[in-house]
N, C-alpha and C positions, 0 to 999 in steps of 0.2 A: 443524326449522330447523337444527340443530346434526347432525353428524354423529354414529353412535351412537359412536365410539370416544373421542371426544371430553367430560371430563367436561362438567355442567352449571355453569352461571355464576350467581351471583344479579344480579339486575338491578336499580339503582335507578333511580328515578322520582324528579325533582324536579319539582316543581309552582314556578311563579312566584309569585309574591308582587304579589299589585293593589296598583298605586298609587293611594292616593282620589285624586278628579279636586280641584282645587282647589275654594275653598266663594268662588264669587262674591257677595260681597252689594252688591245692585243700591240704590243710591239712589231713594230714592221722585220721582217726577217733581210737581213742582211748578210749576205754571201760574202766569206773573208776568206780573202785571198791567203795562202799558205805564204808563207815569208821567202822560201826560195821553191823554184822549183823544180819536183822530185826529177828523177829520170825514168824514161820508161826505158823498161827491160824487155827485149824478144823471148821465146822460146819455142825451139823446132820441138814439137814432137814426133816421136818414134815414126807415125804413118803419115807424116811431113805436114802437119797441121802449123802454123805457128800462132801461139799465143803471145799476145802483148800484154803489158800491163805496168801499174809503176810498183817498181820495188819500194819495199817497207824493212825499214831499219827493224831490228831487233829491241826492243824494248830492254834498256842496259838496267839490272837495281842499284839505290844509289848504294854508292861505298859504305860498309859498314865503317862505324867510327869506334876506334879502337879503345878495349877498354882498359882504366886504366890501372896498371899493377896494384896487389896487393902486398904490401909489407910480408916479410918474412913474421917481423916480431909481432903483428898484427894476429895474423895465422897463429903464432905459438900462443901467445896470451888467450887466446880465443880457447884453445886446445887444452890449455891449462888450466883454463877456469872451468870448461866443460867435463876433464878429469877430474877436478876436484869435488866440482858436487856431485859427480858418479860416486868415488870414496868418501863422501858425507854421507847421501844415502844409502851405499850397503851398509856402512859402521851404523847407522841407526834403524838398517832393518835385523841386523847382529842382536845389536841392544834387545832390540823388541822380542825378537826371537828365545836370547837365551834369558829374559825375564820371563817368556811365557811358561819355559822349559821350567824354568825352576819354582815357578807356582804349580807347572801339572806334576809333580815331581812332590812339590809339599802335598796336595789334594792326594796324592794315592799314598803317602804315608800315613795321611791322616785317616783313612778309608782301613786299610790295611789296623790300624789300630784299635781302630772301632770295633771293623769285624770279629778280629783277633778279641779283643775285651768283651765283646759279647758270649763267641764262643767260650770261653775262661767262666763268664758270668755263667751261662745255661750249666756247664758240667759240675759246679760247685753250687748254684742255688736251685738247681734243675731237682725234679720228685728222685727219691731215695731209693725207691725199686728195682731191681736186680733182673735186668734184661739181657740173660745171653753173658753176663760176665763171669767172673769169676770173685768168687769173697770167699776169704778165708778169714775165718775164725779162728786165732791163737789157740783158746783154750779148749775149744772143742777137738779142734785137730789133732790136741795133746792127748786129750781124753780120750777121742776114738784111735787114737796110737797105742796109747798105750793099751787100750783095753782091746784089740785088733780087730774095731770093726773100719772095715774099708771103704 
């Protein structure tokens, strides 16, 4: 295993240590007698067979325990305070609404003016060139009037 140049090694060996398994002690089984007992019931069947056996009660639930009333004025207070912060929050989404209303309201006036003022600006500082319109000259007009050129 070991090479021969190599000296030898002593080897230990541990062994585990058993764990005992635990010491179950089982309770003796003791058969309890039912407190009274039941009756047993026949039954013919149709090809005349008869079965016995012991009847079994129906399994009753227990009585529900009755709840108990709610106030009338309980109910309405509830009902009234629940209305009321319904009519708190629309009157504050109202508010919020027609504030938004009336700033989108100022934004397009204020857009509208702009535009408006620009266009004013380009037609009176716009180039002086005579595109497609019409200009008339006072005194030329008189001039070629009177003298009849057309």
């Amino acid at each position: 295993m070991y090479p021969d140049h190599t000296p030898q090694r002593a080897v230990e060996v541990h062994h585990p240590t058993p764990i005992p398994p635990p010491v179950v002690h089982s309770a003796p089984v003791v058969p309890v007698q039912p407190g009274t007992v039941p009756t047993v019931a026949s039954v013919v069947l149709p090809d005349g067979r008869v079965v016995t056996g012991y009847a079994i009660d129906a399994v009753r639930p227990e009585p529900v325990t009755a709840k108990p009333a709610v106030s009338r004025t309980a109910v309405n207070v509830a009902l009234g305070g629940v209305g009321f912060l319904a009519v708190c929050g629309g009157l504050l989404l109202l508010t919020s609404f027609i504030a938004a209303l009336t700033a989108f309201i100022g934004q397009l006036i204020i857009l509208a003016a702009v535009v408006f003022g620009g266009w004013i600006t380009v037609q009176v500082l716009g180039p002086s060139g005579h595109k497609g319109g019409t200009t008339v000259n006072i005194r030329r007009a008189v001039f070629k009037r009177n003298h009849f050129h057309g």
